[in-house]
Backbone as CSV, one residue per row, in Angstrom:
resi,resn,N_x,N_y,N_z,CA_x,CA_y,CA_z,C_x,C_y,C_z
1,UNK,20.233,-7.486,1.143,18.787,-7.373,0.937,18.194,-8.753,0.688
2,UNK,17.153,-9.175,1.332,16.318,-10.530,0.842,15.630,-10.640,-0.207
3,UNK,15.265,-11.898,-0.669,14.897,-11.521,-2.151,13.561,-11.843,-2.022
4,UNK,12.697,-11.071,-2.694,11.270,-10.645,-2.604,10.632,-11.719,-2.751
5,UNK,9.588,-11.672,-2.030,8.758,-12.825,-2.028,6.907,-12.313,-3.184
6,UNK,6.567,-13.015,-3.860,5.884,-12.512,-4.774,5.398,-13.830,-4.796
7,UNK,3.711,-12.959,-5.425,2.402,-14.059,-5.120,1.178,-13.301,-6.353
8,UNK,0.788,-14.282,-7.245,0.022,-14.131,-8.060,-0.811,-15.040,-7.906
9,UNK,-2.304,-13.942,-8.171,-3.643,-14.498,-8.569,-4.449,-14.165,-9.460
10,UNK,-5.736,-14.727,-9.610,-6.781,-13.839,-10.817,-7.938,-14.184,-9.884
11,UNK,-8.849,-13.021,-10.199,-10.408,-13.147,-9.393,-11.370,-12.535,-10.830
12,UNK,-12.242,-13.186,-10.090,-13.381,-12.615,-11.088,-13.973,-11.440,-11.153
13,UNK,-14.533,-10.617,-11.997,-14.545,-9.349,-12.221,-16.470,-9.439,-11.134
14,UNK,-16.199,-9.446,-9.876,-17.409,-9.464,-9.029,-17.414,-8.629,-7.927
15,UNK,-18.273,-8.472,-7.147,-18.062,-7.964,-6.126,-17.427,-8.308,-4.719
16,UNK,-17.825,-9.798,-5.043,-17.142,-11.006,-3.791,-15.860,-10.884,-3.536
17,UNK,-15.048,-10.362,-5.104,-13.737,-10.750,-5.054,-13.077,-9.674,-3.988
18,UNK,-13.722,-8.444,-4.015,-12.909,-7.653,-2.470,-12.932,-8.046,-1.389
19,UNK,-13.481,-9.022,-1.026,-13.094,-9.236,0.666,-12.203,-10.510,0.185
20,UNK,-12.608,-11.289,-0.857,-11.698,-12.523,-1.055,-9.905,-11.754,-1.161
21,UNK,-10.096,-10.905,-1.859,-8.559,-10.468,-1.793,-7.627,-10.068,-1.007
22,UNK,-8.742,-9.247,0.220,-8.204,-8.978,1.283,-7.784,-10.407,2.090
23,UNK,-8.647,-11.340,2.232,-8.453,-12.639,2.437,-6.585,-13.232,2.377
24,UNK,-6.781,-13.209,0.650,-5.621,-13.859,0.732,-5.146,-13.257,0.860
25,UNK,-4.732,-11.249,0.691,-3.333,-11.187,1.067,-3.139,-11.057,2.455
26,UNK,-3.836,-10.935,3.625,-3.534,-11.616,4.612,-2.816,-13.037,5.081
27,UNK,-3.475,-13.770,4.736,-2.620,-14.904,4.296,-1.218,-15.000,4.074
28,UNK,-1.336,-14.291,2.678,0.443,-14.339,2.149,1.117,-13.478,3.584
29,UNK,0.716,-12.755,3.552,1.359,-11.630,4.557,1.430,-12.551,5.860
30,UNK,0.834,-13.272,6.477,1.270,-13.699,7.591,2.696,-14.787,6.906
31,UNK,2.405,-15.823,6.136,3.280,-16.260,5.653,4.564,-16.152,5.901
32,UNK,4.510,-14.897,5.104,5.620,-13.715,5.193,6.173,-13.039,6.138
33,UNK,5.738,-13.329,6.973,5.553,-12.427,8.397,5.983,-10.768,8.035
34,UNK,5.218,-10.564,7.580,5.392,-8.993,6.995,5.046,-8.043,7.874
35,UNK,5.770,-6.756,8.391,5.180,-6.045,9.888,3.899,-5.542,9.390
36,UNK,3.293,-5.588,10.725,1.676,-5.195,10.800,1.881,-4.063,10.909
37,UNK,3.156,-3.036,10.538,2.882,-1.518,10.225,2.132,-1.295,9.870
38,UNK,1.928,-2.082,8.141,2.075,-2.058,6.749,0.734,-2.908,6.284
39,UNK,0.269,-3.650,7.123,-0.797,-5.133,6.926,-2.193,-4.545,6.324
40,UNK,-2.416,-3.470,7.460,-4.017,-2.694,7.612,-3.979,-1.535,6.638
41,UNK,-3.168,-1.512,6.443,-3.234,-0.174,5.097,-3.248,-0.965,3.787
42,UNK,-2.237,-2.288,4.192,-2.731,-2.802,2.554,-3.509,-3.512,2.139
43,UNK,-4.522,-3.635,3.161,-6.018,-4.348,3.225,-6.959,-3.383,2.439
44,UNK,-6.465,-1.873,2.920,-7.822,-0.856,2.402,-7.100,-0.610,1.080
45,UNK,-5.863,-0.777,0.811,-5.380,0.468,-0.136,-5.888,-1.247,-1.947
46,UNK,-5.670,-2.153,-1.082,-5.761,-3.654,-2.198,-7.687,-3.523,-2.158
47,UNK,-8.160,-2.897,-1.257,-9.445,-3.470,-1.572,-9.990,-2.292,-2.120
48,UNK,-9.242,-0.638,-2.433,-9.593,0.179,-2.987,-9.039,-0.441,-4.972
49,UNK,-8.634,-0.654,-5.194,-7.809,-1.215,-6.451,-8.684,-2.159,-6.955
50,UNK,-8.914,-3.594,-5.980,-9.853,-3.905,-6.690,-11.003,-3.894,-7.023
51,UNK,-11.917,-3.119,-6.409,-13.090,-2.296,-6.347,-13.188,-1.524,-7.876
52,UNK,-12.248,-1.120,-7.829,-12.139,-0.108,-9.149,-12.230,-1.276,-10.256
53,UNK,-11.252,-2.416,-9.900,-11.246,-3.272,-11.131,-12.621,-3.663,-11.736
54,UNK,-13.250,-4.232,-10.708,-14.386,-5.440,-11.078,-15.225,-4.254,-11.287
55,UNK,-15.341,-2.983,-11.317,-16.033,-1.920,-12.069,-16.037,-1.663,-13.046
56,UNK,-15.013,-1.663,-13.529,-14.656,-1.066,-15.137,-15.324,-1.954,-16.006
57,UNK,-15.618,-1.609,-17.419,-16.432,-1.513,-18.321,-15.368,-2.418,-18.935
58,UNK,-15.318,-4.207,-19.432,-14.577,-4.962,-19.590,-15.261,-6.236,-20.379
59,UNK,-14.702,-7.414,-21.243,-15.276,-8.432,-22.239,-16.069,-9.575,-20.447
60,UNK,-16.598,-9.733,-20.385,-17.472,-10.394,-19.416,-16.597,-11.562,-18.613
61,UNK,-15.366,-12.383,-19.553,-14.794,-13.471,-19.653,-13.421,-12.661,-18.825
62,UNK,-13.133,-11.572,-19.084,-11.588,-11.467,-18.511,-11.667,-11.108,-17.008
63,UNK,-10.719,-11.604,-16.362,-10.534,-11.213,-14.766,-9.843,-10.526,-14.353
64,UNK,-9.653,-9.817,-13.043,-8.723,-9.035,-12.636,-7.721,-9.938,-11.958
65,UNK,-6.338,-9.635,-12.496,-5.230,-9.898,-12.169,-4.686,-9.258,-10.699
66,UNK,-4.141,-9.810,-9.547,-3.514,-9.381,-8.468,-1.706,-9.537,-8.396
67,UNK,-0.976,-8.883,-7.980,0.129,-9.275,-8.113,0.795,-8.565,-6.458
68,UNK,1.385,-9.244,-5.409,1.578,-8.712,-4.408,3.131,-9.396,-3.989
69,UNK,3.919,-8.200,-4.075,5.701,-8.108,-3.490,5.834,-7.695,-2.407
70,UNK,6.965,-8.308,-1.883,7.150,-8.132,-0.245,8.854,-8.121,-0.480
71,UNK,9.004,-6.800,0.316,10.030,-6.591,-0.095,10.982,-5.922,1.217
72,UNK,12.297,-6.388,1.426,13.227,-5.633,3.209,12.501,-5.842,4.155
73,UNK,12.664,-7.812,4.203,12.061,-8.465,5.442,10.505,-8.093,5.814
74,UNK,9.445,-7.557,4.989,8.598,-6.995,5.241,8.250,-5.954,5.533
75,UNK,8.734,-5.159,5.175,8.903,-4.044,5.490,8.781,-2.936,3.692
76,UNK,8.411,-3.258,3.071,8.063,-2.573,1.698,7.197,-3.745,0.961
77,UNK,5.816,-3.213,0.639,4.985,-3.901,0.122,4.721,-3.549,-1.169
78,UNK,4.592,-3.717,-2.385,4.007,-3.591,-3.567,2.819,-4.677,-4.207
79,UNK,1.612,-3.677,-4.405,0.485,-4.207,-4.969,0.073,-3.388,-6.164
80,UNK,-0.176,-4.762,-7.139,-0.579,-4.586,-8.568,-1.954,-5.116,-8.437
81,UNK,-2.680,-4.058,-9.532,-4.042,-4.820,-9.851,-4.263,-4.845,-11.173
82,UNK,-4.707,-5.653,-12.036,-4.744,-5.046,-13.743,-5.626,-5.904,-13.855
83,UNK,-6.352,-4.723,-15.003,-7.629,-4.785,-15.653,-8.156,-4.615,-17.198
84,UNK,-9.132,-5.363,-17.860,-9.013,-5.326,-19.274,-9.527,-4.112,-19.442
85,UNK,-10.141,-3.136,-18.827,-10.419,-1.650,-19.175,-9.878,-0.990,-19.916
86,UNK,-10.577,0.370,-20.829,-9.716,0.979,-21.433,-9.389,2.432,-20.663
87,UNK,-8.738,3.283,-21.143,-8.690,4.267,-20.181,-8.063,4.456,-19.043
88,UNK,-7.414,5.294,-18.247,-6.665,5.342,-16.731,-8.201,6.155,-15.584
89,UNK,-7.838,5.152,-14.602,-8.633,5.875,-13.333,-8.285,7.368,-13.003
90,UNK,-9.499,7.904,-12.518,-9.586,9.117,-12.844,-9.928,9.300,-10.840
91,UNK,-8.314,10.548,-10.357,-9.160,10.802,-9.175,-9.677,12.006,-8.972
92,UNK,-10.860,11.750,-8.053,-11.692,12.635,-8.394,-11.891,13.222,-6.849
93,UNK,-12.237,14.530,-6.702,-12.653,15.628,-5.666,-13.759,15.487,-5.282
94,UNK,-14.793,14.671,-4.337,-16.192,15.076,-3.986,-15.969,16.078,-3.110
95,UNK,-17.774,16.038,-3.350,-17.798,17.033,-2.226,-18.375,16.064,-1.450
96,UNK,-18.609,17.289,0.175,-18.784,16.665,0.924,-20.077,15.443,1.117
97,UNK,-21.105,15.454,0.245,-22.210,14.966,0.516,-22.309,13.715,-0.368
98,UNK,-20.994,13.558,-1.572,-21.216,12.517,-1.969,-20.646,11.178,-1.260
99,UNK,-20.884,10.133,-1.370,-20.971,8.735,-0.622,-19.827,8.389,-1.505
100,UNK,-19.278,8.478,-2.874,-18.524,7.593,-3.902,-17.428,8.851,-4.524
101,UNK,-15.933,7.780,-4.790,-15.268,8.701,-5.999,-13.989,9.235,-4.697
102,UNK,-13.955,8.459,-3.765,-12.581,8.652,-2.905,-11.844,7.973,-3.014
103,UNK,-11.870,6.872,-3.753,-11.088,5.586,-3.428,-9.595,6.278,-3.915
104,UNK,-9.028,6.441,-4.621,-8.351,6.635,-5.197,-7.623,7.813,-4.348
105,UNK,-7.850,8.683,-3.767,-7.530,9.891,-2.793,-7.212,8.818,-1.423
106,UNK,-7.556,8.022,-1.427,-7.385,6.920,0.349,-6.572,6.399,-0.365
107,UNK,-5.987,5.287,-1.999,-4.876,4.920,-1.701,-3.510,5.812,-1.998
108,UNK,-3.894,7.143,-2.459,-3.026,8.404,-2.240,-2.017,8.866,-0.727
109,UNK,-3.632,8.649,0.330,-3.173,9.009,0.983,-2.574,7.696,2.148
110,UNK,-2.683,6.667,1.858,-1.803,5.586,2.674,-0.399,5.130,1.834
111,UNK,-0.311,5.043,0.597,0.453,4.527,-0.066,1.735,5.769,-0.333
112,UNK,2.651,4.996,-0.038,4.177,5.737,-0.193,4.668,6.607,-1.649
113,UNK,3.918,6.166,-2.713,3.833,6.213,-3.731,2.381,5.388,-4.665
114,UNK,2.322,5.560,-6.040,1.325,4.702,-6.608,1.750,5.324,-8.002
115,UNK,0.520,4.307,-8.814,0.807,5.143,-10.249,0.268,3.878,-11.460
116,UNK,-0.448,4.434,-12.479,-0.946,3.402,-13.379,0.331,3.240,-14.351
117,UNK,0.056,2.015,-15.128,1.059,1.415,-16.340,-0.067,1.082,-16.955
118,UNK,0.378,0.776,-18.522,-0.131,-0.100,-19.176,0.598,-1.504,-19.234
119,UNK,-0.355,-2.249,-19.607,-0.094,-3.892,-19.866,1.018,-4.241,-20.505
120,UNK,1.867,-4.449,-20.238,2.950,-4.679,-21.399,2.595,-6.075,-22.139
121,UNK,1.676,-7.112,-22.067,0.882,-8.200,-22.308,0.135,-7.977,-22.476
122,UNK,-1.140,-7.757,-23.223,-2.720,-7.556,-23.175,-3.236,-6.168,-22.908
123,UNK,-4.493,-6.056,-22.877,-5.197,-5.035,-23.263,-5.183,-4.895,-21.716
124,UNK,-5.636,-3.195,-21.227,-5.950,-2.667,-20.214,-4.710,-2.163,-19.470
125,UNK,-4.558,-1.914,-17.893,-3.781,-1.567,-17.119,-3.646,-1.815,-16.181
126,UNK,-2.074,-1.489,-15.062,-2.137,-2.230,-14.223,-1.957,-0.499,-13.108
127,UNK,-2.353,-0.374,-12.247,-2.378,-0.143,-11.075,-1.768,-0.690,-10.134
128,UNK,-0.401,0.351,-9.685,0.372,-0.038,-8.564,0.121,0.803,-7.489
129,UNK,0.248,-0.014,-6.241,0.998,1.193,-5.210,1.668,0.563,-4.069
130,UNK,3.009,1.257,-3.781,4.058,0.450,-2.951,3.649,1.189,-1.377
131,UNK,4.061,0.557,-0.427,3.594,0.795,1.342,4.509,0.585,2.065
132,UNK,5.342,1.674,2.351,6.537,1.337,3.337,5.753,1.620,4.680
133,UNK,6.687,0.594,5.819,6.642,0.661,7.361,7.695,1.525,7.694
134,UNK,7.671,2.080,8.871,8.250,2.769,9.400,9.392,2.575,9.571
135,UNK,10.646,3.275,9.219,12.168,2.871,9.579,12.813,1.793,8.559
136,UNK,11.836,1.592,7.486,12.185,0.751,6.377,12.684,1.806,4.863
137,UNK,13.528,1.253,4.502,14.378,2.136,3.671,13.452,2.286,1.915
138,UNK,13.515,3.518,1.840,11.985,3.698,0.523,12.639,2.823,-0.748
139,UNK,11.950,2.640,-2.283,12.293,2.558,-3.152,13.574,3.475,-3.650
140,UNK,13.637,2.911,-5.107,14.745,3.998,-5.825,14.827,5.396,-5.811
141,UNK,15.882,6.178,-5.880,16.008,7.754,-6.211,15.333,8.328,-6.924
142,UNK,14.628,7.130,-8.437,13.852,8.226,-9.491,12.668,6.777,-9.376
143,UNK,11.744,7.557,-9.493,10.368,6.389,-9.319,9.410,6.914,-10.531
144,UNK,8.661,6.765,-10.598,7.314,7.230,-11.420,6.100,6.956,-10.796
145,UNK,5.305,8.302,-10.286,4.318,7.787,-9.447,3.164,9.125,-10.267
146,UNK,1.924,9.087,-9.611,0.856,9.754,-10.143,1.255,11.131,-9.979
147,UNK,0.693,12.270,-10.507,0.773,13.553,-10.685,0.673,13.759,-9.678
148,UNK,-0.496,13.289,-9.036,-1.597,13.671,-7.605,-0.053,13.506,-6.421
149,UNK,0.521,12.405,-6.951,1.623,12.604,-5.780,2.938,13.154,-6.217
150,UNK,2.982,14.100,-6.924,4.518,14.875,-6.648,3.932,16.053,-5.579
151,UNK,5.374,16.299,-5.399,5.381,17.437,-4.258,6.396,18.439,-4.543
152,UNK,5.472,19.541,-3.902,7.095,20.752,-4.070,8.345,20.309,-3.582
153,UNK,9.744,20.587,-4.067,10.803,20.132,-3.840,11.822,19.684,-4.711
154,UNK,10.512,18.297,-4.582,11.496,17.123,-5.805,11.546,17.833,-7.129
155,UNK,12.199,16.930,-7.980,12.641,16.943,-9.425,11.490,16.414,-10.257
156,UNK,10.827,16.782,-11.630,10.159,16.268,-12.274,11.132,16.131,-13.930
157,UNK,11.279,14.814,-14.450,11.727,14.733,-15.734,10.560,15.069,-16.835
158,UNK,11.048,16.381,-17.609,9.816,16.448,-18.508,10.680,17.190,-19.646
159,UNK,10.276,16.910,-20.687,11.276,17.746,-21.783,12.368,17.082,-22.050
160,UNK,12.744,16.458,-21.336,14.089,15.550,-21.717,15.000,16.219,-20.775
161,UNK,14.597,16.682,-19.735,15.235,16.801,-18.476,14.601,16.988,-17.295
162,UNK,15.439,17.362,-16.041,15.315,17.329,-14.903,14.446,18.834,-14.948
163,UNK,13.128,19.037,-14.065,12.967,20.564,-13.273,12.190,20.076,-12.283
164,UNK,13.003,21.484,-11.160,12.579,21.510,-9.698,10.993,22.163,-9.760
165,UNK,10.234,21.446,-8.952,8.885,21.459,-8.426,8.838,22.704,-7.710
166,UNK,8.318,23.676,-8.099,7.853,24.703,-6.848,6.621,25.207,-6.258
167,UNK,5.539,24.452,-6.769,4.548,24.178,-6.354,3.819,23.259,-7.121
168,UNK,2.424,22.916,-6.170,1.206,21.953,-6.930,0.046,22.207,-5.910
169,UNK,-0.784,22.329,-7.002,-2.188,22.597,-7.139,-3.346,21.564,-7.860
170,UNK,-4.555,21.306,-7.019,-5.169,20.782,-7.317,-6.431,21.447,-7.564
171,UNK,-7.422,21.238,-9.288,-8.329,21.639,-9.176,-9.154,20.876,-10.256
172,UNK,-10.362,21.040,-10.246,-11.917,20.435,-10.409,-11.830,20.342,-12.098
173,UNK,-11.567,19.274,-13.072,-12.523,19.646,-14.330,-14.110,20.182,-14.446
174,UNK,-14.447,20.293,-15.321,-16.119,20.455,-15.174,-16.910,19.101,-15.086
175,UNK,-16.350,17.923,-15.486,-16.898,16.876,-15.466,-16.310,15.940,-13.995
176,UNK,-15.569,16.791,-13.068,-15.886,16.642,-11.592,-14.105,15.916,-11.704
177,UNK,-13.159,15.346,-12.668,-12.454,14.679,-12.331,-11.156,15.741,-11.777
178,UNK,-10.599,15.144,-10.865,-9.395,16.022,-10.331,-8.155,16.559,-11.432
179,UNK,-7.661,17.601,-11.360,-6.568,17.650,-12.353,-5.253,18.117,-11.254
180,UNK,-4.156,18.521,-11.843,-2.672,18.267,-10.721,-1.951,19.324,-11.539
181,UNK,-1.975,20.606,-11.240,-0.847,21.922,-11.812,0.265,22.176,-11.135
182,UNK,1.127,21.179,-11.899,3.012,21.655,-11.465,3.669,22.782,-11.904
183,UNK,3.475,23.833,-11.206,4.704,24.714,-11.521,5.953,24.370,-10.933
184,UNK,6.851,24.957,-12.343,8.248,24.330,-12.699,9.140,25.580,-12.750
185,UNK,10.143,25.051,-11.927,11.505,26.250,-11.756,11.273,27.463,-13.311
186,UNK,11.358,26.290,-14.199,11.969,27.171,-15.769,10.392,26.325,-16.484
187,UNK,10.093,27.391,-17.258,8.943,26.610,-18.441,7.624,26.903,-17.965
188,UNK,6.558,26.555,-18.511,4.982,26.598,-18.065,4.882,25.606,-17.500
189,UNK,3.743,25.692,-16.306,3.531,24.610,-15.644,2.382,23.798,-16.351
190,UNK,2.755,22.650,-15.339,2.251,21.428,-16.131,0.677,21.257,-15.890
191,UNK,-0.106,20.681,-16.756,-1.432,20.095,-16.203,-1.852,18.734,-16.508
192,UNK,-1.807,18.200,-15.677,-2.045,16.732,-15.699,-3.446,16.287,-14.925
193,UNK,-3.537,15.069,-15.319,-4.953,14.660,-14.975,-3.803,13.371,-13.534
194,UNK,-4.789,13.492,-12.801,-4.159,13.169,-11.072,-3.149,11.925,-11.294
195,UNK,-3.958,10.849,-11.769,-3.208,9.929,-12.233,-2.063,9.920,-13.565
196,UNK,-2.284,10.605,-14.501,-1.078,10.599,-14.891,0.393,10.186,-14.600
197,UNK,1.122,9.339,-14.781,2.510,8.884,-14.575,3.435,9.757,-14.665
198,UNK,4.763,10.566,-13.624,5.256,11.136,-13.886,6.421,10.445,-13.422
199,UNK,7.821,10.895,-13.674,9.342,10.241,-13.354,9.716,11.560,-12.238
200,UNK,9.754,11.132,-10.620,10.616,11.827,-9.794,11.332,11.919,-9.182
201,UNK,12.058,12.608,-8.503,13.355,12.145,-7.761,13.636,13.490,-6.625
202,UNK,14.366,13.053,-6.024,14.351,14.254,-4.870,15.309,15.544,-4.977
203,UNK,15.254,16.397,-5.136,16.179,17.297,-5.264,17.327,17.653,-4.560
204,UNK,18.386,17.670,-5.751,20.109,17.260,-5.147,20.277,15.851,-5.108
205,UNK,19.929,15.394,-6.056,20.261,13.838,-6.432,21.482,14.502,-7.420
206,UNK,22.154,13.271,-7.692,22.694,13.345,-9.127,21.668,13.140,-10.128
207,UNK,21.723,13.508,-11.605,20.919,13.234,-12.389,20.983,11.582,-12.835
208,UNK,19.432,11.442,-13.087,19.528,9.618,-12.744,19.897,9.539,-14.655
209,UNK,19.794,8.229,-15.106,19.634,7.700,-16.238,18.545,6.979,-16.559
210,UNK,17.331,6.890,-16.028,16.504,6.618,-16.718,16.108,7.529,-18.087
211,UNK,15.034,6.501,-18.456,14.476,7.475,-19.871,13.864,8.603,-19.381
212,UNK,13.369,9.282,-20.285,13.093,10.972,-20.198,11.234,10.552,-20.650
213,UNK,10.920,11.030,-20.090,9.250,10.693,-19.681,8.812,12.066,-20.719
214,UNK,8.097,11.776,-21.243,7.163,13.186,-21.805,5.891,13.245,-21.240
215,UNK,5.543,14.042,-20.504,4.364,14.710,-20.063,3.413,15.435,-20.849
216,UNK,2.116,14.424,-21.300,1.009,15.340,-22.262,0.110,16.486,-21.147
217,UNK,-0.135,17.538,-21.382,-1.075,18.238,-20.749,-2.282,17.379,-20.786
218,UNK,-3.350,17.034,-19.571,-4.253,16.572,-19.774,-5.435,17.258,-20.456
219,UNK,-6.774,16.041,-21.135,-7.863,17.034,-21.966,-8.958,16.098,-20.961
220,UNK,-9.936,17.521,-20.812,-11.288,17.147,-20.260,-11.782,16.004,-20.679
């Protein structure tokens, strides 16, 4: 395996800074010669991220952080965005007539995975999401990605163990934000708010060793 090539910046919490970002990671990416599977999705899915950033409700002085990995000759991309915000992005269901409040459902639906962290440095969070090309070999067996993306099948760690997914459902809070209902082989199913972080893995793995994730039910 080659060893990842990784590129850090900071932009200002503006509006300019989305096309500037798309900018450079073009740039890096040619650099890199990273396949153009992967290039045009991570133009929209980096300029959905930071959009969200230079939005959030933040001290005037702090900037949004970029962080972009290239990873199996180009062929697996990971993009970070972090922000002094408080709170996790919330995805949300329009309807058809609204103009705003998809972003987050587009980098759902290009990105291989995604999923918020907190800062392990400083206040706020970081927002990932990784972008495989075609015929390029995925991340690890157990990942942690948003609620919004588990699927029937896989494994969810909750309780201090492994349960199989047998369905998911998506539906509306009253205050419009999306929520994510996992029903689980054994137990009540889960309700999470879309983004929420969960630990998954595919079913008929061996059981991994990571830590054991606790899953809060989400509140309106």
């Amino acid at each position: 395996m080659d060893e990842p090539r990784i590129a850090n910046f900071k932009l200002a919490r503006h509006p300019s800074s989305v096309p500037c970002a798309r900018t450079l990671l073009r740039a890096r990416l040619g650099e890199w010669r990273a396949k153009q599977d992967t290039v045009a999705d991570a133009e929209l899915v980096l300029s959905e991220l930071v959009t969200n950033a230079v939005r959030v409700r933040a001290p005037g002085d702090r900037m949004v952080g970029v962080r972009i990995e290239c990873r199996e000759r180009g062929g697996l991309l990971r993009l970070e965005v972090s922000d002094a915000g408080k709170g996790s992005p919330e995805v949300r269901s329009p309807g058809e007539e609204e103009t705003c409040g998809r972003g987050l459902l587009l980098v759902s639906s290009l990105a291989y995975r995604w999923g918020v962290k907190d800062r392990l440095m400083g206040v706020g969070k970081t927002i990932w999401a990784e972008l495989v090309a075609p015929g390029s070999v995925p991340g690890p067996s157990e990942t942690e990605v948003a609620a919004v993306n588990v699927r029937a099948g896989q494994c969810v760690r909750v309780w201090g163990g492994w349960q199989a997914v047998r369905s998911v459902r998506s539906e509306r809070y009253a205050s419009g934000g999306l929520a994510v209902v996992i029903g689980l082989e054994d137990g009540p199913a889960l309700r999470l708010h879309a983004a929420e972080p969960v630990l998954v893995r595919d079913a008929g793995q061996a059981p991994g060793m990571g830590a054991a994730v606790v899953t809060v039910p989400a509140r309106e």
